[in-house]
C-alpha positions as CSV (number, residue, x, y, z in Angstrom):
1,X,0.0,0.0,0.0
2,X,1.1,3.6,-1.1
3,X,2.5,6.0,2.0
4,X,-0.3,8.4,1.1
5,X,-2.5,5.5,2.4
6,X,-1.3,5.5,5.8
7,X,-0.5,8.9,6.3
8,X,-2.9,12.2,6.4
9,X,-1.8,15.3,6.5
10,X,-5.2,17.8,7.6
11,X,-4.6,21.1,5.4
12,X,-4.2,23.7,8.4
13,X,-4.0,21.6,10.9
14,X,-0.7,19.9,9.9
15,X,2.4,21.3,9.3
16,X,3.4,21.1,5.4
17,X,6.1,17.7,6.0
18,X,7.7,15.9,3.3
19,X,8.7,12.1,3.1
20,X,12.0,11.7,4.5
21,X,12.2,14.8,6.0
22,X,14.0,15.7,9.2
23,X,12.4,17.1,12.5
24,X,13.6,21.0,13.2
25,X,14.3,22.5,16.7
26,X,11.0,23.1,16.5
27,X,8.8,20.2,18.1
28,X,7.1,17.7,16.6
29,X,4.4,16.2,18.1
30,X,3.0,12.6,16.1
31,X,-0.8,12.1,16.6
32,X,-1.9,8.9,15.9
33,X,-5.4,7.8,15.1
34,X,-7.3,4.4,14.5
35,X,-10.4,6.9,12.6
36,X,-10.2,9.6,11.0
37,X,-9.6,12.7,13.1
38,X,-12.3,14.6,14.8
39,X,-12.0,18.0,14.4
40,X,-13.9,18.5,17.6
41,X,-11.1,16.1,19.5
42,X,-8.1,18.2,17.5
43,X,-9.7,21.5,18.8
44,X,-9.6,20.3,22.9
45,X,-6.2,19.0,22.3
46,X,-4.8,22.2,21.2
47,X,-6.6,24.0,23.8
48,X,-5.0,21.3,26.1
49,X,-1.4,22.6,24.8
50,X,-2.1,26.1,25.0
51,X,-2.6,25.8,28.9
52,X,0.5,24.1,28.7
53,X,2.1,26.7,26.5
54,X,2.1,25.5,23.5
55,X,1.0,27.0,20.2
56,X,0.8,25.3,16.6
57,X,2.7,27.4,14.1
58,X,4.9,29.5,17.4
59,X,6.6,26.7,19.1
60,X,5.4,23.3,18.2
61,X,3.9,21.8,14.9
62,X,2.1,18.2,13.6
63,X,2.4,15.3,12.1
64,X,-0.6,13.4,11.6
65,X,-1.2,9.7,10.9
66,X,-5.0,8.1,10.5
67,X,-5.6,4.8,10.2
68,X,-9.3,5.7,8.5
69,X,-10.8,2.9,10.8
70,X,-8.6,-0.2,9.6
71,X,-6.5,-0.9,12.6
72,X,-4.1,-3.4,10.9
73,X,-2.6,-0.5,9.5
74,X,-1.8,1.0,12.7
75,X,1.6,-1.0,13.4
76,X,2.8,0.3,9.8
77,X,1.9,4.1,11.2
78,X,3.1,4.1,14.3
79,X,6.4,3.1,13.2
80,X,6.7,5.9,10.6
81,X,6.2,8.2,13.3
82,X,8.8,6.5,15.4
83,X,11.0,6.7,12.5
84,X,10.6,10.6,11.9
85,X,11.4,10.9,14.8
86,X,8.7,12.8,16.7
87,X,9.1,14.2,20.5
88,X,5.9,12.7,21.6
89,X,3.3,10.3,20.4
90,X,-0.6,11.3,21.1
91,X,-2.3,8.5,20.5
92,X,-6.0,8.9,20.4
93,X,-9.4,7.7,18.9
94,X,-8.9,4.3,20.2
95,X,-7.2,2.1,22.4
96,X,-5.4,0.6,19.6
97,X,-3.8,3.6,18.8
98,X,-2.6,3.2,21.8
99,X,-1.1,-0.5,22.3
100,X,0.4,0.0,18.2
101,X,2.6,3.4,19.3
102,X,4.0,1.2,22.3
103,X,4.9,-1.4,20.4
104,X,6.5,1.0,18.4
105,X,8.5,2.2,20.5
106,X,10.1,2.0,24.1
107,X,11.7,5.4,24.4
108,X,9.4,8.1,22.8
109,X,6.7,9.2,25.3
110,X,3.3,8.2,24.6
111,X,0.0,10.6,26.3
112,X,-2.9,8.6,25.3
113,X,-6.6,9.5,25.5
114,X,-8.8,6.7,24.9
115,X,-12.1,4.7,26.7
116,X,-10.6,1.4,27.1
117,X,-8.7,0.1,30.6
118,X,-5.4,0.8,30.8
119,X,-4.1,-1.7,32.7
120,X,-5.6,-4.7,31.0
121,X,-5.0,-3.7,27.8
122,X,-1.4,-3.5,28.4
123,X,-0.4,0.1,28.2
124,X,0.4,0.4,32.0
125,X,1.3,-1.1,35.1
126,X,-1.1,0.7,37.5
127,X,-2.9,4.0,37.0
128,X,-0.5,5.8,40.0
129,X,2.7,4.4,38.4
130,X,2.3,4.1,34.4
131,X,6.2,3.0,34.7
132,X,7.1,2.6,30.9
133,X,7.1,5.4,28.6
134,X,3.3,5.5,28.4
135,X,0.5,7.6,30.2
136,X,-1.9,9.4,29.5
137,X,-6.1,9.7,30.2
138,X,-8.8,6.9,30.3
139,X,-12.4,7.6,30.3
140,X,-13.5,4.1,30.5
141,X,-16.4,3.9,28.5
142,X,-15.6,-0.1,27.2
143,X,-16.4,-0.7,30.9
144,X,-19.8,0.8,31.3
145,X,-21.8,-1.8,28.7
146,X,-23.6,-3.3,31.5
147,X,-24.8,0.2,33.2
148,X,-26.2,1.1,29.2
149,X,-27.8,-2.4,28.9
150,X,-29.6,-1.6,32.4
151,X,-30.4,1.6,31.0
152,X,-31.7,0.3,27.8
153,X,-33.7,-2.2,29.4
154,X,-35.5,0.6,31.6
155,X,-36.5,2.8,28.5
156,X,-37.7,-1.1,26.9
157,X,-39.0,-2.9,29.5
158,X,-40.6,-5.1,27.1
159,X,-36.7,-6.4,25.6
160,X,-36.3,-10.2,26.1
161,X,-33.3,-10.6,23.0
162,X,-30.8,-8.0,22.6
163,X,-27.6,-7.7,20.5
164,X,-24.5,-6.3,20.8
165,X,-22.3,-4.8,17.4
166,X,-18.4,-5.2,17.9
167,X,-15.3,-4.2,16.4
168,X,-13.0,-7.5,16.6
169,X,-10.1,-5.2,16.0
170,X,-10.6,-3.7,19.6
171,X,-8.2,-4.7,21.8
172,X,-10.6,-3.8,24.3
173,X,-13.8,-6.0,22.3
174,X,-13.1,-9.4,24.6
175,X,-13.6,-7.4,28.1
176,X,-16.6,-5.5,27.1
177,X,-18.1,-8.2,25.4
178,X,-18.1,-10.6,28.6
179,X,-19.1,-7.2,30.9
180,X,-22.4,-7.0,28.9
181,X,-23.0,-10.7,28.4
182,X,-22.9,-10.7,32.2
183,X,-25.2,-8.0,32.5
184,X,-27.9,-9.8,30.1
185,X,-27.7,-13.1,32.4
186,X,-28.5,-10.8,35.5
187,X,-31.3,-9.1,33.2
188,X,-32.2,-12.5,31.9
189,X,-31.9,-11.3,28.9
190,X,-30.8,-13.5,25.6
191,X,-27.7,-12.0,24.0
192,X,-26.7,-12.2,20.0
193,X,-23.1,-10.6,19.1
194,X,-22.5,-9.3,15.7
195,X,-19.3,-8.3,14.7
196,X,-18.6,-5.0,12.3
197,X,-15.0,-3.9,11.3
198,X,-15.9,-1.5,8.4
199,X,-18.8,1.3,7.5
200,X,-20.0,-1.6,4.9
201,X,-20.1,-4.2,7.4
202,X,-22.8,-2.1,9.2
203,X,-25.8,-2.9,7.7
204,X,-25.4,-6.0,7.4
205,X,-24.9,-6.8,11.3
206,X,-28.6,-4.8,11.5
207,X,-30.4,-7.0,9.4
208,X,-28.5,-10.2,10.7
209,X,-29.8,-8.7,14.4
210,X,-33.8,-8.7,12.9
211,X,-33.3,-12.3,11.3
212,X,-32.5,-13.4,15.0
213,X,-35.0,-12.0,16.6
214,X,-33.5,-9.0,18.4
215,X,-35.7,-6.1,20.3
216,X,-32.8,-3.2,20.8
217,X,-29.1,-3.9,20.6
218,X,-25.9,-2.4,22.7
219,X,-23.3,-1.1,20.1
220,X,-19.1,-2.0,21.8
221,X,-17.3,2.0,22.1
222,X,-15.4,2.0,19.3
223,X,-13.7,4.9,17.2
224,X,-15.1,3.2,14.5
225,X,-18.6,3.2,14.8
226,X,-18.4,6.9,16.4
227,X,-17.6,8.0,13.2
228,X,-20.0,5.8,11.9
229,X,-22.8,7.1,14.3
230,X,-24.8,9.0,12.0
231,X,-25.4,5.4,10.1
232,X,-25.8,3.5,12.4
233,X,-28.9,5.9,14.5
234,X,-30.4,5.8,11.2
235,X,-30.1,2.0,10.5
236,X,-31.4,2.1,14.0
237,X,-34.3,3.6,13.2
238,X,-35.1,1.7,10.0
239,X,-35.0,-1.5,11.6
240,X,-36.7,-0.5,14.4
241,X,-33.7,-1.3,16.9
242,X,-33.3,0.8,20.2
243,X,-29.8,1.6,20.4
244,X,-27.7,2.6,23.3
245,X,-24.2,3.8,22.6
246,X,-21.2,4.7,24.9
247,X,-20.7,8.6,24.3
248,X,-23.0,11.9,23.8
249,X,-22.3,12.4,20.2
250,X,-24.2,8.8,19.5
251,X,-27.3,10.2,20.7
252,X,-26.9,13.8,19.0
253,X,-26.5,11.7,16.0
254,X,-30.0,9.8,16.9
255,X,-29.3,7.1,18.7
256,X,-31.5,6.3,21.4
257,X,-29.4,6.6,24.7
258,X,-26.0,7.7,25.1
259,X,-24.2,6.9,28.3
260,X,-20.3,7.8,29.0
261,X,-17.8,10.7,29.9
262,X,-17.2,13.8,29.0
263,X,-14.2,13.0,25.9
264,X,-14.1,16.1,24.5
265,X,-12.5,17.4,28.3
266,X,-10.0,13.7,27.7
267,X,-8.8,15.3,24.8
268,X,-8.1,18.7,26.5
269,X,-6.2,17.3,29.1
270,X,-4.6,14.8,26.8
271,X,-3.0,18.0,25.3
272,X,-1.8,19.2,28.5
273,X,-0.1,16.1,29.3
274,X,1.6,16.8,26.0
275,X,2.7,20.0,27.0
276,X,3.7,18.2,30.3
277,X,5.7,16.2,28.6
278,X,7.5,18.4,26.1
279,X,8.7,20.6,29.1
280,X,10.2,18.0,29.8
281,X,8.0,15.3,32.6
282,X,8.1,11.7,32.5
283,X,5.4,9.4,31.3
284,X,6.1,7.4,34.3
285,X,5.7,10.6,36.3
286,X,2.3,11.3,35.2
287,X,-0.6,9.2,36.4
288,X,-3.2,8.1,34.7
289,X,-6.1,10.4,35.0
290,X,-9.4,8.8,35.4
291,X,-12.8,11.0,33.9
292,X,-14.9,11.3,37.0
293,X,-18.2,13.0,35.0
294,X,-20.7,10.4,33.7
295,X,-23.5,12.1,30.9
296,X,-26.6,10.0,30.6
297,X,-28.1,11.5,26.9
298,X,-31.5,10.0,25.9
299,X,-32.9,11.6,22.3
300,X,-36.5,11.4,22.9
301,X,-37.2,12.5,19.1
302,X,-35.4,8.8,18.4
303,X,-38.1,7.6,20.7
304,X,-41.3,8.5,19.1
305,X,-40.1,7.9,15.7
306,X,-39.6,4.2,16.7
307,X,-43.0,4.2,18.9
308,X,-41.6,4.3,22.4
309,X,-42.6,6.1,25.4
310,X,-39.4,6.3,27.2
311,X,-40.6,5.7,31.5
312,X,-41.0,8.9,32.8
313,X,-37.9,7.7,35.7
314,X,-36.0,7.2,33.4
315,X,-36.5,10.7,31.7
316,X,-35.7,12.0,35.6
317,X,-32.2,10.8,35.7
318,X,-31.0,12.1,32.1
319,X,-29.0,14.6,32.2
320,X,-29.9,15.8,28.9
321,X,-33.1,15.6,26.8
322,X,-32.8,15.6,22.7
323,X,-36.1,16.9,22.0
């Protein structure tokens, strides 16, 4: 596959960098990405660098590489980056961003900003002591599946066969899947698990989910399918599927719930710990920082178009209403 394949460069927000080119005095920092960038995410970040002190363009510039949602290219990436070489690695929109920088490399610093677990997914040794050359901020979202199957089950109390949509690429797919398979025996719930590792794939998992039988699904937290979530509320909606995803911008989009932490703040202070970094602080120094803010999102417009009255208790604990 061509380099251009693996490596974006986004007009303004990327310094102009040519193949084989070598790092100034001026910083580099390498963002790595297993989606395509959010410009939403990219905005926090820099904010998270200007509290540190840091400005694109003044005293620091970019190099960004996407992986456009096809994580076996991620290994090929973050070694190009390694290669440059860059100062620092921000690896976001995923934990596999994450895991492919470190096995990258041992002695560029790594900040990561991603919803998986940190510790099992082998990017630290404890949240108080990254150790390594890796830390950075976790919003745990891959382990809130059972809370947003409870919470799907209270807006569908009539839900006997639910299914959940994966990204095997994950590294994070495994725990979450056995979290909400645990939850749906406590719920006495049957369970069918489809698996979806491109926008293509989507669809199909849908229909597959009607020909078994299911009421409302669970869909994994996945970079993937957030920048798929316009699709997949709609496919939602089609099939007649209450959905229940991990972050806000799922139920902006038209999902039915949404229920996670604030990311957009992860990606702020994932640009501080950048900044951190550059001045100078070790990974190892740094601990993990854990989001402490959960947003539970229900869009009741999703509701009536699929004929639902969402339970008036449940209405009482949102803490936002998409009307």
């Amino acid at each position: 596959m061509r380099r251009r394949d693996f490596i974006m460069l986004i007009g303004s927000a990327a310094w102009p960098l040519t193949a084989g080119a070598q790092p100034t005095e001026m910083p580099v920092i390498g963002l790595l990405s297993g989606n395509l960038f959010d410009e939403r995410e990219l905005t926090a970040f820099r904010k998270g660098l200007a509290d540190a002190g840091y400005e694109q363009g003044r005293n620091v510039s970019f190099k960004f590489a996407s992986a456009e949602g096809f994580y076996d290219r991620l290994p090929t990436l973050a070694a190009e980056l390694a290669n440059y070489p860059v100062a620092v690695i921000g690896a976001i929109g995923g934990t596999a961003s994450a895991v492919a920088a470190k096995n990258a490399t041992a002695s560029i610093p790594i900040v990561f900003a991603n919803g998986g677990d940190p510790i099992g997914s082998g990017l630290v040794q404890s949240l108080h002591r990254p150790a390594g050359n890796v830390t950075g901020i976790s919003f745990f979202v891959t382990t809130l599946g059972a809370k947003r199957l409870e919470f799907l089950k209270a807006a569908v109390p009539r839900v006997s066969s639910i299914g959940f949509l994966v990204n095997p690429g994950n590294p994070n797919a495994e725990s979450e899947m056995r979290d909400v398979e645990a939850a749906a025996r406590l719920l006495n719930l049957r369970i069918q698990i489809r698996k979806a590792t491109s926008g293509p794939s989507l669809e199909e998992a849908f229909s597959g989910f009607v020909a078994q039988g299911v009421d409302a699904m669970v869909v994994a937290a996945d970079a993937l399918f957030l920048s798929h979530r316009a699709e997949l509320a709609s496919l939602g909606i089609r099939y007649k599927l209450p959905t229940v995803c991990d972050v806000r911008e799922h139920a902006l989009a038209g999902a039915l719930i949404s229920y996670g932490t604030d990311r957009i703040d992860a990606y702020r202070q994932c640009g501080v710990y950048v900044g951190k970094v550059l001045k100078g602080t070790l990974p190892a120094n740094l601990p993990v920082m854990q989001s402490t803010k959960f947003e539970l999102v229900i869009n009741l417009k999703t509701a009536k178009a699929l004929g639902l009255e969402v339970p008036g208790t449940l209405v009482t604990l949102a803490d936002e209403l998409i009307n």
